[in-house]
N, C-alpha and C positions, 0 to 999 in steps of 0.2 A: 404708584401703580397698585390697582387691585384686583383682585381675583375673587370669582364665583365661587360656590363648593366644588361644582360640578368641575372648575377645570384647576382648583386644586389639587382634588384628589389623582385628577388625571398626572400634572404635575410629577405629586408625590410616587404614585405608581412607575410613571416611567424611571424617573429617581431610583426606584427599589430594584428594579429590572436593572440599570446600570453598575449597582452595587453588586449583584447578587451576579453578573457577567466579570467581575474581577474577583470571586472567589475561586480558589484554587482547590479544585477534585479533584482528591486524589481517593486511591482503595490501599489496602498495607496488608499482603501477603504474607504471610511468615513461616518458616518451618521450627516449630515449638515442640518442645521435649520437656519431662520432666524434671525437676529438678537433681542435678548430681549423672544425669543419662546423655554421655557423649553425644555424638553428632554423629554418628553410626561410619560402616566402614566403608573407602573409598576402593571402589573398582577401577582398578587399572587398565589401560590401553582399550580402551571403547567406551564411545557417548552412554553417558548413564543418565536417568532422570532425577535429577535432586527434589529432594521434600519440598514440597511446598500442602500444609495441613490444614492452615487456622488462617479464616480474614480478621485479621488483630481489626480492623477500622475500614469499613464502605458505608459510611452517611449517605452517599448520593445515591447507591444501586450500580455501579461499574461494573461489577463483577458479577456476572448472570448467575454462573457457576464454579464451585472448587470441589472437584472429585477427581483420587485418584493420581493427585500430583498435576490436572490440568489444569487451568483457570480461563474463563471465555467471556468474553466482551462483544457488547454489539457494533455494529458500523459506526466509525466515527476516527477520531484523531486525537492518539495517547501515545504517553511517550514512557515508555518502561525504565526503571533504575533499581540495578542492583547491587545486596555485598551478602557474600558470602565467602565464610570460611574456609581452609584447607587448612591440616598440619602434615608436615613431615610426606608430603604428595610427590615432590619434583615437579617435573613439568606440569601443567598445569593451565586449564581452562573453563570457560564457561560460554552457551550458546541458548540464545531462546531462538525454540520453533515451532513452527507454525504447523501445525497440529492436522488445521482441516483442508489446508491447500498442500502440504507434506514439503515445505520448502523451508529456506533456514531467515533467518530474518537477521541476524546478526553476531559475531566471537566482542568476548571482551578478550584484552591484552592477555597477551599468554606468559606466564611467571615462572619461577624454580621455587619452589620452598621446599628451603632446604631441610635437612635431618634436625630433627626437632625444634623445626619453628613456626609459627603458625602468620598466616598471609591472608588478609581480606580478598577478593576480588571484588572489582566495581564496572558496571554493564550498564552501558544505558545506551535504548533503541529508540527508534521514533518510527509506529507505525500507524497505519493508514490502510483499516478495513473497511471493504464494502457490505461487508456481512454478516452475521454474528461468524465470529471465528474463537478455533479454541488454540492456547500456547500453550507449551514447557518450557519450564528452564533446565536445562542438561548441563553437566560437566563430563570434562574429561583429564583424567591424571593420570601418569607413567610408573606410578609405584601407588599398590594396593596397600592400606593399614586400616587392622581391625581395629575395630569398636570408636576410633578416634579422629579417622583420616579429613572427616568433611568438618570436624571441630571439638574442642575439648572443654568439658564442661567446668564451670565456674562453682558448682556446688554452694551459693550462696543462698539457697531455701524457698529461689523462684523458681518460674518457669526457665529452662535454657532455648533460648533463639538463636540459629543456624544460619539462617538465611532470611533477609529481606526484601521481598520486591513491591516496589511501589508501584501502580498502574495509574497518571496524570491524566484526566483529560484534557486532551489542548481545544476540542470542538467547541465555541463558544454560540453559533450560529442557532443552537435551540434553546438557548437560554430568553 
């Protein structure tokens, strides 16, 4: 069997287009501190908005914008994943919301960490805008501690990172 240029390249292009439809975009949110500078203090008994400062990683464009602790994305279908730290908190959780429709999107499991230990939590949502909309990630814990409570630093001469959230897109339809 043989082929033309003309429907080679056709071929090849569609080819590329299939390849480049199972690449996985993602964006990688981060709350970055300096090195040896805890994870700052946890407010007790009311939603609070966790750092989120630095896009460590958006090659594709995901994340329109990050100010202010919010992050906003256009219409489409992503699936958010998170961890972040808590020490010495107690009760303890985590909520992303939804910013420009003011409603909650979804709690990760709710934990104890206990007096001096420190506990990741892991969140992962699946949402489906129609519009550019803007999130938070909020926590909430039942005992306030200075300078430490959302994580304690590693002092090993990096950056320190508090929280990660990853924004997936799952919309493959305009590839």
């Amino acid at each position: 069997m043989s082929y033309d240029s003309q429907t080679s390249t056709s071929l090849i292009n569609n080819l590329r287009k299939d390849v480049d439809a199972l690449v996985l975009r993602i964006a990688t949110l981060q709350d970055q501190k300096a090195t040896g500078v805890d994870g700052g203090a946890s407010v007790a008994n009311t939603w609070t908005t966790r750092t989120l400062n630095a896009i460590h990683s958006d090659p594709y464009g995901i994340i329109t914008s990050l100010s202010n602790n919010l992050f906003t994305v256009e219409a489409g279908e992503y699936q958010i994943r998170v961890i972040s730290p808590f020490h010495s908190t107690t009760g303890t959780r985590t909520r992303i919301w939804d910013v420009t429709n003011n409603v909650l999107v979804g709690y990760s499991v709710s934990t104890y960490v206990y007096n001096q230990t420190n506990v990741y939590l892991y969140q992962t949502e699946r949402i489906q805008p129609h519009k550019t909309t803007t999130y938070r990630l909020d926590y909430y814990t039942q005992q306030a501690k200075n300078t430490d409570g959302l994580g304690v630093a590693t002092d090993t001469g990096d950056i320190e990172i508090y929280t990660v959230l990853d924004v997936v897109d799952l919309h493959i339809a305009h590839r």
